[in-house]
C-alpha positions in Angstrom: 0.0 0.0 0.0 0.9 3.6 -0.5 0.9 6.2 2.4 -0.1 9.7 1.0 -0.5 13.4 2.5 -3.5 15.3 0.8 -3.8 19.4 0.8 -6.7 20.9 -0.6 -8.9 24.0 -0.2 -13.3 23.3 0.2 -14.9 21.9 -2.3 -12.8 18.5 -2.5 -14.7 15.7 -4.1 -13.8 11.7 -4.6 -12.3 11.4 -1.3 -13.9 8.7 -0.3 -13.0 4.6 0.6 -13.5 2.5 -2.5 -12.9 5.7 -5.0 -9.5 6.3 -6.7 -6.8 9.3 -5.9 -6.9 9.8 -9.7 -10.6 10.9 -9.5 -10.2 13.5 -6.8 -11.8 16.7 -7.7 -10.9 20.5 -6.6 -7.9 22.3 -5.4 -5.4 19.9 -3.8 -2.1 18.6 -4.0 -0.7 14.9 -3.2 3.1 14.4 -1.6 5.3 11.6 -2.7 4.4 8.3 -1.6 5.8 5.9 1.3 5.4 2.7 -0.3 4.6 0.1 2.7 5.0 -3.9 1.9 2.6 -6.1 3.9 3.4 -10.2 3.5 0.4 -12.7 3.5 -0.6 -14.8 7.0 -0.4 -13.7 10.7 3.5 -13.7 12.5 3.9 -14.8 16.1 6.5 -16.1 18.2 4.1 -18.0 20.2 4.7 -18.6 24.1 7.5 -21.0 25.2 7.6 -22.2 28.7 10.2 -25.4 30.7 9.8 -27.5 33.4 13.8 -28.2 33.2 16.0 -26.5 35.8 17.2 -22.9 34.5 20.3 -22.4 36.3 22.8 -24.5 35.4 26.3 -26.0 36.3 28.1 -25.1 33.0 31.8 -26.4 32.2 31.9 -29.3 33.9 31.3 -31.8 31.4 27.9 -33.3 32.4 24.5 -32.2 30.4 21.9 -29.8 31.4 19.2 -30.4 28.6 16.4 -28.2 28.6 13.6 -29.0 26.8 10.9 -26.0 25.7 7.2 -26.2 24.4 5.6 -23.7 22.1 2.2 -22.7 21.9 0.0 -20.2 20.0 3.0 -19.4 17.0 1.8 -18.7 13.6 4.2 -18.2 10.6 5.3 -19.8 7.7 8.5 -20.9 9.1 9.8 -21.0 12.2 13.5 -20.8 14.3 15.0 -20.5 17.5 17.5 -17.8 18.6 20.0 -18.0 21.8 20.8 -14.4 22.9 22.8 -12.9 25.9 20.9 -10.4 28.1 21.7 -7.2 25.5 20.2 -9.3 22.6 23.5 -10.4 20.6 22.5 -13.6 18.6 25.0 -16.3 20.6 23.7 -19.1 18.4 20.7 -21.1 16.1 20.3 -24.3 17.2 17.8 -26.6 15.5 15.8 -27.3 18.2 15.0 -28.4 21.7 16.5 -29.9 23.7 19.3 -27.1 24.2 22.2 -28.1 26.2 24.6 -24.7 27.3 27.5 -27.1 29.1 29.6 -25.9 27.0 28.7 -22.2 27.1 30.5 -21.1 30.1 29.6 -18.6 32.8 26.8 -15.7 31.9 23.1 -15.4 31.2 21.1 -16.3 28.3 18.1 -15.9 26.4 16.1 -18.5 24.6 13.4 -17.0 21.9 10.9 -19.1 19.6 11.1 -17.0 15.6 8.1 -17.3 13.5 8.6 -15.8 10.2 7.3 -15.4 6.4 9.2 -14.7 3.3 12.6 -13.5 3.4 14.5 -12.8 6.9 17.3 -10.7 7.5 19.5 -10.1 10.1 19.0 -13.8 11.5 22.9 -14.5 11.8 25.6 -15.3 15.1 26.8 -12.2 16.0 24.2 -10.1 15.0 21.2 -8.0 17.1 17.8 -9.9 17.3 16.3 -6.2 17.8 17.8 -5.9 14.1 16.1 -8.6 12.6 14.7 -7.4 8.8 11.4 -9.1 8.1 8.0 -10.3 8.7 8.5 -12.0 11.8 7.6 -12.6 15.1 9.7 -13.3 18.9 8.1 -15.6 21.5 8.8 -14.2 25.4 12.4 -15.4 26.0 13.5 -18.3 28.8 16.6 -17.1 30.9 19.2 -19.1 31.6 21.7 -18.8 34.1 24.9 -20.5 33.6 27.9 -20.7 36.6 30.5 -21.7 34.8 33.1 -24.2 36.6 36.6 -25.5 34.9 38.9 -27.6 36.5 41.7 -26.3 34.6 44.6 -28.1 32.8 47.7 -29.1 35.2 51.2 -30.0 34.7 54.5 -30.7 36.3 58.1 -30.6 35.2 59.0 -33.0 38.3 60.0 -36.6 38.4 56.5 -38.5 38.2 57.9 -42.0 39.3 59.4 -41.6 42.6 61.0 -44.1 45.0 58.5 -44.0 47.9 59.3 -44.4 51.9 63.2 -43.9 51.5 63.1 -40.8 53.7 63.8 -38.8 51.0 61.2 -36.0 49.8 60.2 -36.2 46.5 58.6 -32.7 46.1 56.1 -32.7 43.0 55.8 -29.2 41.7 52.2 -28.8 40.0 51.2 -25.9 37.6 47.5 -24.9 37.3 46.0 -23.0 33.8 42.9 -22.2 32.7 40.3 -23.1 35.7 37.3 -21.2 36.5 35.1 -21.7 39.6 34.4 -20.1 43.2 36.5 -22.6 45.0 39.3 -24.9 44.3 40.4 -27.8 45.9 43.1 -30.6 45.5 42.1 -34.5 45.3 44.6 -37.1 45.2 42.7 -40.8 44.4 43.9 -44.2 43.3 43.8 -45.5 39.6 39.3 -46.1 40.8 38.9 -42.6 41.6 39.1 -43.5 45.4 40.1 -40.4 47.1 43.4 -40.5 49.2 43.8 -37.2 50.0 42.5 -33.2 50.1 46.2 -31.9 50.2 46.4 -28.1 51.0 48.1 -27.4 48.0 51.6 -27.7 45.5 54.3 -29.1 45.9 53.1 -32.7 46.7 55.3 -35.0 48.6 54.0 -38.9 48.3 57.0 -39.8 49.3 55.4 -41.8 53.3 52.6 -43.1 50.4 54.4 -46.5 49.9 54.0 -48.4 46.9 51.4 -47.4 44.1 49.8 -45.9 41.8 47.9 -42.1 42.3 46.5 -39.3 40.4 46.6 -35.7 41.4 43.3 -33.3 40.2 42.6 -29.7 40.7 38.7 -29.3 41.7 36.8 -26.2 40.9 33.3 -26.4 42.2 30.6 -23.8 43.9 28.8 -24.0 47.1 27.1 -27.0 47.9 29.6 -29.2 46.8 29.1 -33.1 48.3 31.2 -36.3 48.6 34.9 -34.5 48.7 36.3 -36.8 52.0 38.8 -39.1 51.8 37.5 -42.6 51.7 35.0 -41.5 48.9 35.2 -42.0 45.5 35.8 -38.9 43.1 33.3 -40.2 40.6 30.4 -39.7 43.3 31.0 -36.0 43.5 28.1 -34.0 43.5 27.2 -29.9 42.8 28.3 -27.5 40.7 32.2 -29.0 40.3 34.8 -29.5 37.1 37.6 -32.2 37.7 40.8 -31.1 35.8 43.7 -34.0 33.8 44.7 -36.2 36.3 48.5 -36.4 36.7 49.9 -39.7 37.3 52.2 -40.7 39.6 53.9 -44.3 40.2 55.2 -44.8 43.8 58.0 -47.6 44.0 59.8 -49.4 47.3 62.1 -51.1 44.7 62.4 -51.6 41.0 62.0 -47.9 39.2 63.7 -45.5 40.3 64.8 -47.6 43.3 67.0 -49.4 41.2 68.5 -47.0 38.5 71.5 -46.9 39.2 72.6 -43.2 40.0 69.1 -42.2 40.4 68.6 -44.3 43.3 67.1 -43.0 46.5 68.9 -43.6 49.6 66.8 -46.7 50.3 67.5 -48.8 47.5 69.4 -51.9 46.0 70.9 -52.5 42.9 70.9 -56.7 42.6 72.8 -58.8 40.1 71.7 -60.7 37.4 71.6 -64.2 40.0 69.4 -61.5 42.4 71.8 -62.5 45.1 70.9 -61.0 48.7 73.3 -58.2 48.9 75.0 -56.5 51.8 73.2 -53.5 53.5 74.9 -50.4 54.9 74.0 -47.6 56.4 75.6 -43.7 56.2 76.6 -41.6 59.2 77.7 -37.9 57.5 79.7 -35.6 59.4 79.0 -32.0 57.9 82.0 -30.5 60.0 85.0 -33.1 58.8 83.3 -34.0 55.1 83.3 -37.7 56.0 80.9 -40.6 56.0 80.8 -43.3 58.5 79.8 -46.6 56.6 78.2 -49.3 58.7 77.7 -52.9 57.4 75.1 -54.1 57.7 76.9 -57.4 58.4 80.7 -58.6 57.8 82.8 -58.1 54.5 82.9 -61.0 52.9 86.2 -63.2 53.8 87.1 -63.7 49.6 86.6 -60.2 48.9 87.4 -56.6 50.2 84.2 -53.6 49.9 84.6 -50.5 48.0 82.7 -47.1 48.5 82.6 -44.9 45.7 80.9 -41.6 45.6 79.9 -40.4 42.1 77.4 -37.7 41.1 74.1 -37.0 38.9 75.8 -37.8 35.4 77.6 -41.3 37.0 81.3 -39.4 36.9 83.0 -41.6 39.9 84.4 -38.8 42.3 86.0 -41.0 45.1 86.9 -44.8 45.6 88.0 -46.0 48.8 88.2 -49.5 49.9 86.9 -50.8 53.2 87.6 -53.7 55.2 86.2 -53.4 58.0 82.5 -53.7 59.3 82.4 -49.9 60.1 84.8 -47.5 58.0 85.5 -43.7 58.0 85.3 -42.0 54.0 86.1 -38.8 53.6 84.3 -37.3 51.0 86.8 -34.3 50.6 85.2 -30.7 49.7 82.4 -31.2 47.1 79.7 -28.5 46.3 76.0 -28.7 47.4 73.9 -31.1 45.6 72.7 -34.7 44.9 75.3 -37.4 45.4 75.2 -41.6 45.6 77.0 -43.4 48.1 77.7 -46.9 46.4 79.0 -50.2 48.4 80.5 -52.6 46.1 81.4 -56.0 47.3 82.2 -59.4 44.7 79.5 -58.5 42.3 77.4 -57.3 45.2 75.9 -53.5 45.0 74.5 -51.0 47.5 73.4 -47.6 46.3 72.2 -44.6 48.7 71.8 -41.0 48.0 73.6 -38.2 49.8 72.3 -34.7 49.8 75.3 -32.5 50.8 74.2 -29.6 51.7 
């Protein structure tokens, strides 16, 4: 239809509904036209309602489907549109049920779009207020969405340690990327049993004995059930977001306990025959720089002892040999750091870490 303005003076005939402009009679004037295109059939977003929760745990892996009903829409085609509160067009999904895990923390809108003909404006990123068309917007279904990530963690430290030798084995952890209003530490076994709520990095298993764990960074709300040790992770329940698991292999022997210059201060390196070996025990002095070995039990009659002290790359730094039960090594003036202590007897070996500090 057209959209006119009329001037005339008295006397104006023809103006009537039904008649034509072109038969107007008397002094007037017509403006331009406002052309006005009106398409075919009734528009409306009809009324959508839920009866699935509306606030929801976002991030942390486990579905929140909501499922909406429409009622009353009329159109020729019909959409839906996911908006934040200011109306930005977040996404189009084909249809109920919508699941927002993945959406992350903030508020959204869902709308029901009836439509006919040609639509503009109905693209991610855009404005639904700046929607081109004939069209109609159902009432929108807010969603609230607390967002929870347990992040992505990471260590540069040794992961395979030699457990109950006395000596720490401090395991650094790094944390990225977690979201959440609380975090927590878990350590479980390989079945998600929890062994631990540690207060925090570095971690030191080293009293844990032989076995397997896995450190996890949790990030959870309020509310949060089922975190105590004894429980298993997997029956967690709130608002919560496990991060990677880092594994960690505790060993009494084999493993680190018996690699050679990497041995802890507990450990054995055997033979090939896995002969029973001598034990010994160190006494350091940090005044004088020596060691006072003890045997465990008498040198061997066919064979004399050797100490040898050699550092983190295997270089041998002293050899001294021994011949009596308890013997005095002086380990001379070395600088601070890791060193191994190793008895050799026959084709017998002992291996025990030093830290000289």
């Amino acid at each position: 239809c057209l959209i006119w303005h009329l001037s005339f003076e008295d006397g104006l005939t023809g103006t009537e509904v039904g008649a034509n402009a072109n038969d107007l009679e008397g002094c007037y004037s017509l403006s331009n036209p406002i052309t006005v295109y009106r398409s075919e059939g009734a528009v409306d977003g009809g009324t959508i309602s839920t009866e699935d929760a509306t606030e929801i745990c976002a991030g942390n892996g486990i579905g929140d489907p909501i499922n909406v009903t429409v009622e009353g829409s009329e159109g020729n085609n019909s959409a839906w549109v996911i908006t934040d509160v200011d109306g930005n067009i977040l996404g189009l999904p084909a249809g109920p049920p919508f699941d927002l895990d993945g959406a992350g923390t903030g508020v959204c809108l869902i709308w029901h779009l009836s439509f006919n003909g040609v639509l503009g404006g109905a693209e991610v990123g855009a404005n639904a207020g700046d929607l081109v068309g004939c069209y109609g917007l159902s009432n929108p279904i807010t969603v609230t969405r607390t967002g929870v990530a347990g992040g992505t963690i990471s260590t540069d430290d040794p992961t395979e340690i030699c457990a109950g030798d006395g000596v720490g084995d401090p395991i650094n952890v790094t944390l990225e990327g977690n979201e959440g209003s609380n975090s927590a530490w878990v350590i479980t076994d390989p079945d998600g049993n929890i062994l631990g709520l540690p207060g925090g990095s570095p971690f030191d298993l080293d009293g844990a004995g032989a076995g397997t764990c896995l450190i996890w960074h949790l990030s959870f709300e309020d509310g949060l059930g089922g975190a105590e040790v004894g429980a298993n992770a997997a029956n967690l329940s709130g608002c919560y977001s496990l991060s990677n698991p880092i594994t960690v292999e505790r060993y009494e022997e084999g493993g680190p306990c018996e690699n050679g210059f990497n041995a802890p201060s507990n450990a054995r390196l055997r033979t090939d025959t896995k002969q029973s070996i001598v034990g010994f025990t160190i006494y350091p002095n940090p005044v004088t720089d020596q060691l006072t070995v003890s045997l465990d039990k008498t040198i061997s009659s066919n064979s004399d002892g050797m100490i040898q002290l050699v550092d983190l790359s295997g270089t041998i730094l002293l050899e001294q040999n021994i011949t009596e039960q308890n013997s005095t090594v002086s380990i001379g003036k070395i600088i601070p750091g890791i060193y191994f202590i190793r008895y050799i007897n026959g084709d017998e070996s002992t291996v025990r870490r030093l830290v000289k500090e």
